[in-house]
C-alpha positions in Angstrom: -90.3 -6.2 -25.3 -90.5 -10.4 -25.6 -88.7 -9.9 -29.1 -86.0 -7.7 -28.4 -82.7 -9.3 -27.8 -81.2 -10.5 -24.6 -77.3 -9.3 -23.7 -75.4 -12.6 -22.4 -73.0 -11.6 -20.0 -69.8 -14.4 -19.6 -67.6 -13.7 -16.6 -64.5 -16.0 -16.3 -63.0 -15.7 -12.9 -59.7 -17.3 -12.2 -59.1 -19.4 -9.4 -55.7 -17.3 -7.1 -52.7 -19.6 -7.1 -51.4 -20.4 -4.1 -48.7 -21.8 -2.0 -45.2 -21.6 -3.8 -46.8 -19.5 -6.6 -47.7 -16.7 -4.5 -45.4 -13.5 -3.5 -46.2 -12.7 -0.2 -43.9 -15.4 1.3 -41.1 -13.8 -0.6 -41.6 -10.2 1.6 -41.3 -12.0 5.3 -38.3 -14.4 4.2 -36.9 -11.3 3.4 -37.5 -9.5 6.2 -37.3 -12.6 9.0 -33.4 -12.8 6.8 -32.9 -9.0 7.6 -33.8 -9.4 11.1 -31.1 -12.2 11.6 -28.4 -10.6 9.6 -28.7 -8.0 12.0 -29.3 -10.0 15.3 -25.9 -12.1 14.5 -24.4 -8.4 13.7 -25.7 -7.3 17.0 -23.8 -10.9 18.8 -20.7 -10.0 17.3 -20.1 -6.7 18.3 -21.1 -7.8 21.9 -18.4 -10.1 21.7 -15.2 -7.6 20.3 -13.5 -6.0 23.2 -14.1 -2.4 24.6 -11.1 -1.2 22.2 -12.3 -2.8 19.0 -16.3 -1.3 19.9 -14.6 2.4 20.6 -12.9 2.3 16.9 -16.0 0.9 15.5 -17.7 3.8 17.1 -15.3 6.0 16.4 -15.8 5.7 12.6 -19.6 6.1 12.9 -18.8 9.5 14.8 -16.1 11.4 12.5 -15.8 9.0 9.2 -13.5 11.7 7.7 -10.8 11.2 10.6 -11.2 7.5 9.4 -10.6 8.3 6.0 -7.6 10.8 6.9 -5.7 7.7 8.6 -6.7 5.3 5.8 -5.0 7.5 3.6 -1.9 8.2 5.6 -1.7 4.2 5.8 -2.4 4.5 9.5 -4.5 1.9 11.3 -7.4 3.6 11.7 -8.7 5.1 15.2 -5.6 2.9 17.0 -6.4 3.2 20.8 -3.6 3.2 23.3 -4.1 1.4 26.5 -2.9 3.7 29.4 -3.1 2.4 33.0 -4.9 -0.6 31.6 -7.7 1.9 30.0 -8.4 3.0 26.6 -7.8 6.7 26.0 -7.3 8.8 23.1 -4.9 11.5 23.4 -6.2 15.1 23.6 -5.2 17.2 20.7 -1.1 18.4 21.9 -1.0 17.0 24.4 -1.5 12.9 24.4 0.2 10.6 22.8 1.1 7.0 22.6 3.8 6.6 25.4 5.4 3.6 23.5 5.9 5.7 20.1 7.5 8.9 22.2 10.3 6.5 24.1 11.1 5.2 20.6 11.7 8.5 19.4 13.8 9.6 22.4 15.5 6.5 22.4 16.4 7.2 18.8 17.1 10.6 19.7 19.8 9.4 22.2 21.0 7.0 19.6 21.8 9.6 16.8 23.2 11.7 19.5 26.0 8.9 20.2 26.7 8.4 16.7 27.1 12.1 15.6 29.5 12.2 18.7 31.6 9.3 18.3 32.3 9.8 14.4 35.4 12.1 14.0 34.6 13.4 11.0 31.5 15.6 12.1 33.6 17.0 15.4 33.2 20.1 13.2 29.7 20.3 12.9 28.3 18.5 15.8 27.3 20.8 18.0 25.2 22.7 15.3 22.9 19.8 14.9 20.0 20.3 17.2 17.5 17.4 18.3 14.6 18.0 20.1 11.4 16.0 20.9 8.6 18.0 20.6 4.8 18.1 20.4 5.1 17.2 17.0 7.6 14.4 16.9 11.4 14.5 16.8 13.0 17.8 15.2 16.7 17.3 13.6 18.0 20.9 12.7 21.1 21.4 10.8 22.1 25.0 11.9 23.9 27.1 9.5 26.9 29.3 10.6 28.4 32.7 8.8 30.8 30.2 6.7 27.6 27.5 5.7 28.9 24.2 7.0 26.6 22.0 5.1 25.9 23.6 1.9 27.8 25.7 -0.5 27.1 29.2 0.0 24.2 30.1 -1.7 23.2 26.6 -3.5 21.7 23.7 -2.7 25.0 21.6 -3.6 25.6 19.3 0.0 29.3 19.0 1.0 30.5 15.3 1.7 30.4 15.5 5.5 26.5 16.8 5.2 25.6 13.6 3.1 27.6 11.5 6.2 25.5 12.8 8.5 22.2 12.6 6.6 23.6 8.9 5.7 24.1 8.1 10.1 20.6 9.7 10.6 18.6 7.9 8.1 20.1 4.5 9.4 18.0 5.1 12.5 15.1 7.0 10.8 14.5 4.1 8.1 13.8 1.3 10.9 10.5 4.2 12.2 7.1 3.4 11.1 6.6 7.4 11.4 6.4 9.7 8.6 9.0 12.3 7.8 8.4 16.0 6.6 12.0 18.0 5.5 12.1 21.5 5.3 13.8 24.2 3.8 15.1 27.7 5.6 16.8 30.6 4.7 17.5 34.3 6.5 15.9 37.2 5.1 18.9 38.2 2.8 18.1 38.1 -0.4 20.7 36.1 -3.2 23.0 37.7 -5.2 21.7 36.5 -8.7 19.7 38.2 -11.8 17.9 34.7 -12.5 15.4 35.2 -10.3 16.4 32.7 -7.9 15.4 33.3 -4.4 14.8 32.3 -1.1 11.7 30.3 -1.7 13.7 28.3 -4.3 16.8 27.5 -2.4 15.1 26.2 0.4 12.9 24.4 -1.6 15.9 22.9 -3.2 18.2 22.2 -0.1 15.5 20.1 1.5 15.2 18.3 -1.7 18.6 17.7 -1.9 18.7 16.2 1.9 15.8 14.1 0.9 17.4 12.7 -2.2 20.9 11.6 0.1 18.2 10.2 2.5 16.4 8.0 0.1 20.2 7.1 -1.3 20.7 6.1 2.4 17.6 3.4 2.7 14.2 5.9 3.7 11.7 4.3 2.6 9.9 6.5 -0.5 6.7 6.2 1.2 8.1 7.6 4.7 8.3 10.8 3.2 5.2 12.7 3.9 6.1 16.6 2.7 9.7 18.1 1.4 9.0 22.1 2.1 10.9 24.8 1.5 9.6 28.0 3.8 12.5 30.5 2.5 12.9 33.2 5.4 9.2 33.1 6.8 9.8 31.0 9.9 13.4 32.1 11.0 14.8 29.9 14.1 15.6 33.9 15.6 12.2 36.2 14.9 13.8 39.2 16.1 17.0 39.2 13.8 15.3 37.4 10.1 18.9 38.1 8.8 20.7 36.3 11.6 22.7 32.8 9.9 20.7 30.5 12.4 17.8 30.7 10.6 19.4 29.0 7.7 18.3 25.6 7.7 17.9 22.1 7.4 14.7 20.5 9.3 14.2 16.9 9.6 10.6 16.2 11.4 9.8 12.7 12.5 6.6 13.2 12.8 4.2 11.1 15.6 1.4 9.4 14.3 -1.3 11.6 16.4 0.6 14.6 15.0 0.5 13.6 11.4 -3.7 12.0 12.0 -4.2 15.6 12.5 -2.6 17.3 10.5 -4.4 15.0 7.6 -8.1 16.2 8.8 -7.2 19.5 9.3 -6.4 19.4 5.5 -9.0 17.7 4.1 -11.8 19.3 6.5 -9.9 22.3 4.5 -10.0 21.1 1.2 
């Protein structure tokens, strides 16, 4: 046992580096930085005003709203004072008070004009504007002998495109979008090309939005052009009654159109 050989053993430790060489230092920095990115987050939302907090809080509870104005080139989640306190209007019923007396106010204003120019003492008293729910409505009301297309085409006459042209002087200086639709009665066209309803109103609202956009509205205030051929008539119980060819111009409020752009993409 004295002669047989002996295992040596060598164990090299190695001393721990420490101070700036370690990495636990790096962990609380990190986390002592995280702590005051949020305390200074924290400050300034305690400073922004009750409006500013409800937006930001409104984007944290329905982001696709958010996204919906974002897209429409709305200022997101815009909160109307009332009475000196921030409300949102309920769904068809509230709206900005500011934004409806422009729109009356311009409703007045095309009123005067359409009355005071001579040329349209023909036709004046079939174009129809309303303030709605929706925004402002400007119907031009067809008659047995069509007084602002040709019978049966989209071609406008001359005094349709002045009156399009005095409209769209008032319309242009609106932030608001503007939808133009399309409608026809029930009867179908005489043609073999298979032209119908759905194409003609399609086209006469096309061809009012083309002399509106000749006129000075903005490309980008146009938010639809529809043509609805006889399904909505302006008189449900007669579809072949000549009222319910039309021209719709809808000045849409902002509410109205927030709306209508989640609806579509909670849709889609």
């Amino acid at each position: 046992m004295a002669n047989e050989e002996k295992t040596v053993r060598i164990v090299k430790r190695s001393s721990a580096h420490g101070g700036h060489h370690g990495g636990a230092w790096k962990v609380a920095y990190a986390d002592f930085v995280t702590a005051m990115m949020a305390f200074f987050l924290v400050m300034w939302i305690v400073s922004l005003n009750q409006a500013v907090k409800d937006a930001i809080a409104g984007y944290f509870k329905d982001p696709v709203r958010f996204m919906a104005e974002v897209k429409a080139g709305n200022a997101p989640f815009t909160i109307t004072s009332l009475e000196g306190t921030a409300k949102k209007g309920a769904p068809g019923k509230e709206f900005d008070a500011n934004e409806r007396a422009k729109l009356e106010t311009t409703k007045r204003v095309i009123q005067k004009i359409v009355a005071a120019t001579p040329e349209l003492k023909h036709i004046r008293k079939y174009v129809d504007i309303k303030l709605g729910s929706e925004g402002l409505r400007i119907e031009l009301l067809e008659v047995k002998e069509s007084l602002f297309f040709d019978s049966g085409s989209a071609k406008i006459k001359p005094r349709t495109a002045r009156l399009l042209t005095l409209i769209t002087n008032e319309l242009k200086k609106l932030p608001n979008k503007v939808i133009i639709e399309g409608h026809t009665d029930s009867r179908p066209l005489n043609r073999t090309d298979g032209y119908t309803n759905w194409e003609l109103s399609a086209d006469r609202a096309n061809s009012a939005r083309r002399v509106m956009v000749e006129a000075g509205l903005r490309k980008d205030q146009i938010a639809q052009v529809r043509g609805y051929a006889d399904t909505q008539p302006r008189v449900p119980g007669d579809p072949k009654h000549f009222a319910n060819r039309r021209v719709t111009i809808v000045v849409v409020l902002s509410e109205a159109f927030r709306r209508r752009e989640v609806e579509l993409l909670e849709k889609s």
